[in-house]
N, C-alpha and C positions, 0 to 999 in steps of 0.2 A: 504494500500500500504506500502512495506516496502520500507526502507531509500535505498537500494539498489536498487529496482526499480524506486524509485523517481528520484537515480541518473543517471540510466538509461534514462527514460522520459525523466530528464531535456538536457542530452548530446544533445538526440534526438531534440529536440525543438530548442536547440542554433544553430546546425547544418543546419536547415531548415531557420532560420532567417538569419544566416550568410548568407547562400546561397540565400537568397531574395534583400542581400545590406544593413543588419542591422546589428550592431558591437555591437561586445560583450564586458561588461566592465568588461575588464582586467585589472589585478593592474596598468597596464599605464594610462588608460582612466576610473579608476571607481571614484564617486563621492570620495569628502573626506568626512571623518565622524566626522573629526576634524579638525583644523584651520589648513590651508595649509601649508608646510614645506617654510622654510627662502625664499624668493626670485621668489617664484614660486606664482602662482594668484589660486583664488578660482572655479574658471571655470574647463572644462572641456579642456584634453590636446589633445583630440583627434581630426581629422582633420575630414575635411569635415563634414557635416549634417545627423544626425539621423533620420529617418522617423519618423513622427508623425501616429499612433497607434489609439490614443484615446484622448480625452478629458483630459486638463489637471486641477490640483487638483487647491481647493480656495484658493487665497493666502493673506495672512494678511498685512495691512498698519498697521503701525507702532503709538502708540497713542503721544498724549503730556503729558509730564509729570506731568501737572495740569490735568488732567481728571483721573488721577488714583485712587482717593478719589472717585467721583463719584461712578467710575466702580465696585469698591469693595463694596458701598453700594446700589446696585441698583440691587435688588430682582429679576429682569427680567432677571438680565445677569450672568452668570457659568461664573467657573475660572478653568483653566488644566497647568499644569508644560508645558512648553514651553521646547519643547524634542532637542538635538543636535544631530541631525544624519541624514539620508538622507530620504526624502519625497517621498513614495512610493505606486503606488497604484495597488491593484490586480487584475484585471480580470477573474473569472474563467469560462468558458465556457466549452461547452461539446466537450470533447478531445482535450480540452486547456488551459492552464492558464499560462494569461500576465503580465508581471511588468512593468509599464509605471512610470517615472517620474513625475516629478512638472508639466513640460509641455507636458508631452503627449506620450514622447518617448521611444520607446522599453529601457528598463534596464532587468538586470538579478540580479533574487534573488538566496541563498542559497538551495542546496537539503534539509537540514533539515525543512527550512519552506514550502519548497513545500509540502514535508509529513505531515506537521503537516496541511495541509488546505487540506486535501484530501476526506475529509467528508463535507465539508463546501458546501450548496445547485449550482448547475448547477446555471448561470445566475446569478452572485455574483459579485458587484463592492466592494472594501474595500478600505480605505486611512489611512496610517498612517504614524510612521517614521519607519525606518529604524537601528537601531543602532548596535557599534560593542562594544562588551566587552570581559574579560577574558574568560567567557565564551563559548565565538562564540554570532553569532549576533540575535539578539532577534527583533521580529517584535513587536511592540506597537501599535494597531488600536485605533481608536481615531472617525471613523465617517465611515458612511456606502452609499454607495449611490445605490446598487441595491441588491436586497435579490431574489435569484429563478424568475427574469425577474421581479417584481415588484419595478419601480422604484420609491425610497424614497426624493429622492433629494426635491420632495415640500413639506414636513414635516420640521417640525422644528428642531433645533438640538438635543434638549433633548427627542421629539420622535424617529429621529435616533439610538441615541446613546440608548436607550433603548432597542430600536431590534438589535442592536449590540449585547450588554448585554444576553437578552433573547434567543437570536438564534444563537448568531455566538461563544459566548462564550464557551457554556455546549458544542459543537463539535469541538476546536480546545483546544492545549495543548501547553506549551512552547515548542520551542520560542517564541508562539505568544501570547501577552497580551494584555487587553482589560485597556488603559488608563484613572483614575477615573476622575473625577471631582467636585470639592467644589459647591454647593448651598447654598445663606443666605450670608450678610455680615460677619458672624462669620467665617463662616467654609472658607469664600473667604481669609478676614485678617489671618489665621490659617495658610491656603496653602502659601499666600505669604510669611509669615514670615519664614518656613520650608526652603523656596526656598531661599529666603537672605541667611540665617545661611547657609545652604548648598550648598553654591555658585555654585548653577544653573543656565542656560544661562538667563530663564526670564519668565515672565507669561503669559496666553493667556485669553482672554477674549472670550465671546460666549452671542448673546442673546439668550435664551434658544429657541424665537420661530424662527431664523434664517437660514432661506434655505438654501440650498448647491447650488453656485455659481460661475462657473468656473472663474478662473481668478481673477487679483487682481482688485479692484476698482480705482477709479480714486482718491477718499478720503474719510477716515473713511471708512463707512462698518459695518456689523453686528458683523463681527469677528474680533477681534483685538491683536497686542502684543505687549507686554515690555519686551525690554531687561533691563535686569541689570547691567547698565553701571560703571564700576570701575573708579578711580582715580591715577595717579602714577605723580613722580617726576621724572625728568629722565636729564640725563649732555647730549644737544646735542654735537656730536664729530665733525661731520664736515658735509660740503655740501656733497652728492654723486652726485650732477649731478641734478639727478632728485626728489632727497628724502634730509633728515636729519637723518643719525646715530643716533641711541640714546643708550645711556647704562647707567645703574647704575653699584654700589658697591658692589663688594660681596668678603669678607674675607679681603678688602683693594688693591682690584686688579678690572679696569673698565672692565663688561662684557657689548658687543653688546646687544643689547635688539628688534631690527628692524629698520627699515626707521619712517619716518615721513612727510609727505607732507598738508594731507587734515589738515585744518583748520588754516591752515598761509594765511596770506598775504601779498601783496606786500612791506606794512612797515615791518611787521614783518622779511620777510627775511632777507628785507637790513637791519635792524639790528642785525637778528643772524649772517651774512656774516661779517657783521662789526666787530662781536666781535669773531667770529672764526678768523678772520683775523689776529684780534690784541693779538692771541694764547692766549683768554680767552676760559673758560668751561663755560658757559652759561647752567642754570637750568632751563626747562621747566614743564610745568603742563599740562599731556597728558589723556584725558582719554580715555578707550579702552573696548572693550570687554571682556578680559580675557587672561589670560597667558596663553601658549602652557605645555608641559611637560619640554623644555629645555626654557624657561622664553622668549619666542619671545612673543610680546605685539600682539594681532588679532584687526585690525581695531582702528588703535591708531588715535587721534584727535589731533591736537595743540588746547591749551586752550591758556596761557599765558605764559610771562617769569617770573620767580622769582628771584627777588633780593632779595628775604628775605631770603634763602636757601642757606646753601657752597653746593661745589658739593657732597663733601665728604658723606653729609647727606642723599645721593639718593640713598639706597640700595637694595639689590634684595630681601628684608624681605616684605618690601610692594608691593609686584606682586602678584596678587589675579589669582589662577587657576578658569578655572572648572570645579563641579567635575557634569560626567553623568549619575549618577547614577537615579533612577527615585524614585521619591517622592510618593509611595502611601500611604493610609490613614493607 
């Protein structure tokens, strides 16, 4: 198929779902791919409810940070770059093929990857992310769950991921990539350490004989991940209301840096109030997920206040991005 008729088909397809009551994501309403702009939430901005489609993909609890030792030496369980983009899964069926979200619900993919999965068997489920770069957007597969109507999902994952590999790979072409994975505490220690230095969002864990599972668990779970939580100092400026301003220094002039709310408490307040009050700069210790491109903090944490810190020492040099680019071997 060429990319012309792909994009023919695909017109065709959104057309028919539109006209079913299904909404197509337009740059109003499409997932973000990266940390939401200032002020706005990570959800979705579209109203009303999406149809649910199909089955939605497995989703990971979150570990403790004492088990991460374990995990990296424990010969049963795989380790994969923990990707930042949007969680997408395909459907292809005969004279169809669906992009379903995390939970289930119609989304819409690019015509380039619709061409590029064009050869890929009738009766095909695939999950992966989703991501965008200079490029244009690249699909990452990562797990399989139906090949030509044989469904995989009671195999384990490193069987999965192997008929990934084996069948789905040798017929699809960029954009679409087949996401590796570390076996052995070495080559796991190996992958994490790349992912540190390359301030990647975090790591994922797998026990290799791990079924595909709709849904997230209630705790733990087969599949698991780590984020790599950053650290910053930051001059709260003042109450907003609902949140804490926060800004560092950059060039000897305070830049906003975002709100602050989760991880205060009621003492805590009344004592930032207290001393915003008393037209102090009060230094906290916030940690977060990662800087934006214009230095807004993504899921920032109150830790504690520092007396030990002037404000002046709080600069936008220690604001750690990250970068999406993907880690393979």
């Amino acid at each position: 198929m060429t990319l012309a008729a792909a994009e023919k088909a695909f017109a065709k397809l959104v057309h028919q779902k539109v006209a079913k009551g299904y909404e197509e994501l337009t740059e109003v309403v499409q997932p973000q791919a990266v940390a939401p702009p200032e002020g706005e939430g990570s959800g979705s901005r579209a109203t009303g409810i999406r149809a649910k489609v199909g089955d939605g993909a497995q989703l990971l609890n979150a570990i403790d940070p004492e088990a991460l030792g374990g995990l990296l030496a424990d010969d049963d369980v795989i380790a994969q770059q923990k990707l930042d983009g949007s969680r997408v899964l395909v459907h292809i069926d005969d004279g169809e093929i669906r992009a379903t979200n995390r939970a289930g619900q119609l989304t819409t993919i690019h015509a380039s990857i619709l061409a590029a999965l064009d050869s890929v068997p009738r009766g095909t489920v695939i999950d992966g992310e989703l991501m965008s770069g200079a490029d244009g957007p690249c699909y990452w597969l990562f797990d399989i769950l139906k090949i030509a109507g044989e469904d995989l999902r009671g195999l384990g994952y490193l069987e999965r991921w192997e008929r990934l590999d084996a069948e789905i790979e040798p017929v699809v072409e960029p954009p679409i990539r087949i996401l590796e994975y570390a076996q052995g505490s070495a080559a796991k220690q190996a992958l994490y350490d790349r992912l540190v230095a390359g301030s990647a969002e975090g790591i994922v864990f797998k026990r290799a004989d791990a079924r595909y599972q709709t849904g997230r668990p209630s705790s733990g779970g087969d599949q698991l991940k780590h984020k790599f939580i950053k650290s910053a100092d930051v001059v709260i400026l003042e109450n907003a209301g609902n949140a804490y301003r926060m800004g560092v220094y950059a060039g000897g002039v305070l830049r906003e840096v975002g709100k602050v709310f989760a991880g205060t408490t009621n003492a805590s307040r009344v004592e930032l109030d207290d001393r915003l009050s008393a037209g102090e700069q009060p230094v906290a210790e916030v940690r977060y997920l990662y800087a934006t491109d214009d230095e807004q903090l993504y899921q920032p944490v109150f830790v504690r206040l520092r007396d030990d810190k002037p404000a002046l020492e709080c600069g936008v040099d220690q604001l750690e991005k990250t970068r999406r680019e993907v880690h393979q071997h």
